[in-house]
Wavefront OBJ file of the C-alpha trace (Angstrom):
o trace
v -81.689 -5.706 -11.066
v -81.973 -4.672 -7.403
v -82.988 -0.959 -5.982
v -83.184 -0.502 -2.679
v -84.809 2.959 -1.112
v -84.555 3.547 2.453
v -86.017 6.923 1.762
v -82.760 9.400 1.781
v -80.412 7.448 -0.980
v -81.838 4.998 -3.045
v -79.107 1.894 -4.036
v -79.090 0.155 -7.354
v -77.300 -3.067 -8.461
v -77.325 -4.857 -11.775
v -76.522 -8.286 -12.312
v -75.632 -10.432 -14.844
v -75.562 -14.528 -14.946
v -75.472 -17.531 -17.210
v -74.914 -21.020 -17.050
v -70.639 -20.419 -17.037
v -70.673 -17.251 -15.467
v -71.937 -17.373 -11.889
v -74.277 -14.187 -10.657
v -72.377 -11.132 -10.342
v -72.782 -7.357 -9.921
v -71.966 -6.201 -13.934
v -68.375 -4.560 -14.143
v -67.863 -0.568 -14.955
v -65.813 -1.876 -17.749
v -68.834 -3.893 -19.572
v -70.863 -0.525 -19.831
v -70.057 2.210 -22.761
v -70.416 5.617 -21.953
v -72.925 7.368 -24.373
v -74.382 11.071 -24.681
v -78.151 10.239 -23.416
v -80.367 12.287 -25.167
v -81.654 15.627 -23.150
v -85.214 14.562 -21.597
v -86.293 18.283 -21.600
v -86.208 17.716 -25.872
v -89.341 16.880 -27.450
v -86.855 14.542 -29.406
v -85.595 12.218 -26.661
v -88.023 9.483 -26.422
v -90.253 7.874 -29.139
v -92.708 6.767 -26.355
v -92.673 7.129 -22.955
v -94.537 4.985 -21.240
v -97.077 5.152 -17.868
v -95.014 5.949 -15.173
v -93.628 8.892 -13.340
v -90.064 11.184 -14.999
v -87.628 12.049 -11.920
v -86.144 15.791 -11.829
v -83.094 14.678 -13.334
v -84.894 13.125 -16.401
v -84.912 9.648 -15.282
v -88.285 7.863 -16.270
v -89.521 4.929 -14.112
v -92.176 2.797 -16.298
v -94.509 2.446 -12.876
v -98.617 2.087 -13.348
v -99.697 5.056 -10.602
v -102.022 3.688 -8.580
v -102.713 6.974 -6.414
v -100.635 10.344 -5.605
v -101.583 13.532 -3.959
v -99.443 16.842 -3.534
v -96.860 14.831 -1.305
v -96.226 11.879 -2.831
v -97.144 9.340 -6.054
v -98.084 5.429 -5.065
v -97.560 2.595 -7.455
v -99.188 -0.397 -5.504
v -97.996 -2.374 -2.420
v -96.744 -5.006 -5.086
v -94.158 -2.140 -6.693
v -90.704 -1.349 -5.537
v -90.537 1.448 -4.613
v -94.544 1.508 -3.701
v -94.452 5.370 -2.945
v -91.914 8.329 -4.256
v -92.101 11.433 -2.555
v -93.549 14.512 -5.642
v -90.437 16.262 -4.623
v -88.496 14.132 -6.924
v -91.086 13.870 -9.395
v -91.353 16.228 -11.850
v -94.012 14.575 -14.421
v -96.446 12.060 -14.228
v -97.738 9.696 -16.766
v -100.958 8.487 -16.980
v -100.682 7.290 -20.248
v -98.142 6.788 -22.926
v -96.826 10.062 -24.504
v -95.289 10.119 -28.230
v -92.282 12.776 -28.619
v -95.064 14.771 -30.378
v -97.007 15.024 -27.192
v -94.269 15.574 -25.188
v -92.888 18.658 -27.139
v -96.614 20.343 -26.487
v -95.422 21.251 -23.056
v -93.716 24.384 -22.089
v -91.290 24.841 -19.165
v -92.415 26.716 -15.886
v -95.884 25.766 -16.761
v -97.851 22.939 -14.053
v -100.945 21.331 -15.056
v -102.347 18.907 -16.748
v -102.151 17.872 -20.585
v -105.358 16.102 -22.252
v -105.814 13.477 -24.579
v -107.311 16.580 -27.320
v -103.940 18.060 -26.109
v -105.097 21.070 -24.473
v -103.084 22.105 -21.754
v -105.314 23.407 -18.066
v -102.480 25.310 -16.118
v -102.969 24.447 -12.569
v -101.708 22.913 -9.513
v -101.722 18.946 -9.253
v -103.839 18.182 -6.324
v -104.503 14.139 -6.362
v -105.190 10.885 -8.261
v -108.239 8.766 -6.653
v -110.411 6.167 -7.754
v -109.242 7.373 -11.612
v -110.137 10.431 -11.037
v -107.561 13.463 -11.683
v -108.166 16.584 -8.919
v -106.665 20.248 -10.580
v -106.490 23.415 -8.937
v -106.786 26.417 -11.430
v -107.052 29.940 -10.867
v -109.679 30.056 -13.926
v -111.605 27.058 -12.492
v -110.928 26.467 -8.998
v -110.871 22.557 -7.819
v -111.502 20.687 -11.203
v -111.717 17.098 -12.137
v -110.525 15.452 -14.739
v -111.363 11.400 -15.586
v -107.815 10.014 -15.718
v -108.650 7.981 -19.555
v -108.827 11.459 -20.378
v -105.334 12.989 -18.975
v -102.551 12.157 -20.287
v -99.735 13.815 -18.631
v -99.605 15.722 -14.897
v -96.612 18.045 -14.718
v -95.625 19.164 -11.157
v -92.389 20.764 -12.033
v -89.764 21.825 -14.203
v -87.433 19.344 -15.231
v -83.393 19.333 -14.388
v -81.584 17.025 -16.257
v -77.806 16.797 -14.771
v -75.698 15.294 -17.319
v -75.348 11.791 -16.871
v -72.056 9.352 -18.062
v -74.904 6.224 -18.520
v -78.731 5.698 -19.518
v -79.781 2.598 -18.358
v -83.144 1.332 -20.736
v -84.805 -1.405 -19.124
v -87.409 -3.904 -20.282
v -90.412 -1.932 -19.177
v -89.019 0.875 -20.912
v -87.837 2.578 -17.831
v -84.813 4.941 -18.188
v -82.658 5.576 -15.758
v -80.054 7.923 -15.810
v -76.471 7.406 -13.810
v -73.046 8.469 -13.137
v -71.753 5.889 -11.543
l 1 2 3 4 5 6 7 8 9 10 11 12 13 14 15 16 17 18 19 20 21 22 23 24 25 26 27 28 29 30 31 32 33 34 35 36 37 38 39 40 41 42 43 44 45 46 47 48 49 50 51 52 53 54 55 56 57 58 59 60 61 62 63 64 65 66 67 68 69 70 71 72 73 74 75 76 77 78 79 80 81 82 83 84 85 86 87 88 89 90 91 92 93 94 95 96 97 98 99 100 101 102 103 104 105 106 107 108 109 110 111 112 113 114 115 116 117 118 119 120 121 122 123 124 125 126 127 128 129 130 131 132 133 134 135 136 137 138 139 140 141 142 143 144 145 146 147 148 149 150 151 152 153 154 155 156 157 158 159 160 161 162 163 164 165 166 167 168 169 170 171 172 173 174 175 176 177
């Protein structure tokens, strides 16, 4: 698989190859269409794993190294290394079970712990493993990320999608095309 994001519209090809069939872009035709599962439910996903889940419900399976209010980094080595927060709605410092994931409520930001106790807040930054949260309770609070297991920055807004692509890493991408 190849993305390529030249920050406005990111492109996505997937390939396919074997020792008859020389390397070629996979046709429409191979792919079923299937009802993904809505990634608001609490029901979608067994696991989810670390990573970051787009607006549109799309999960990429992505160790974050570092993010702040602007944008989330996954390492020079990553592609992409950075995604602006404006696409992101959740991030994932750890795996989540369903059962975590239906403990959050829409049009509440903050972060949920490990005891699963939810601190309403605004997501200020990741640095050095260490989670920064403003709260009108508590004002600038940190948080040691081994302890966090979820940041939500937004609401989620799943579009329906014809095609969920699951990769190896456990990524999830969600297309139309």
């Amino acid at each position: 698989m190849e993305v390529f994001d030249n920050t406005a519209r990111a492109i996505s090809k997937l390939y396919w190859s074997s020792p008859s069939t020389p390397r070629t872009i996979i046709p429409k035709a191979c792919f079923t269409p299937g009802k993904p599962p809505d990634p608001a439910s609490a029901l979608a996903y067994f696991r989810i794993p670390p990573g970051v889940m787009l607006v549109d419900g799309s999960i990429l399976a992505r160790r974050v190294q570092a993010a702040d209010e602007s944008s989330v980094s996954f390492g020079k080595a990553m592609t992409p290394p950075a995604l602006s927060t404006i696409n992101i709605a959740r991030v994932f410092f750890n795996s989540l079970t369903s059962e975590n994931l239906g403990t959050l409520q829409a049009n509440r930001t903050g972060l949920l712990l490990h005891n699963k106790d939810f601190i309403e807040g605004e997501f200020r930054n990741l640095k050095d493993n260490r989670i920064r949260l403003y709260s009108v309770l508590f004002g600038i609070k940190t948080f040691d990320q081994s302890k966090v297991l979820a940041a939500v920055l937004r609401n989620l807004k799943p579009t329906p999608a014809a095609y969920e692509l699951i990769t190896r890493d456990d990524s999830r991408l969600r297309l139309n095309q």
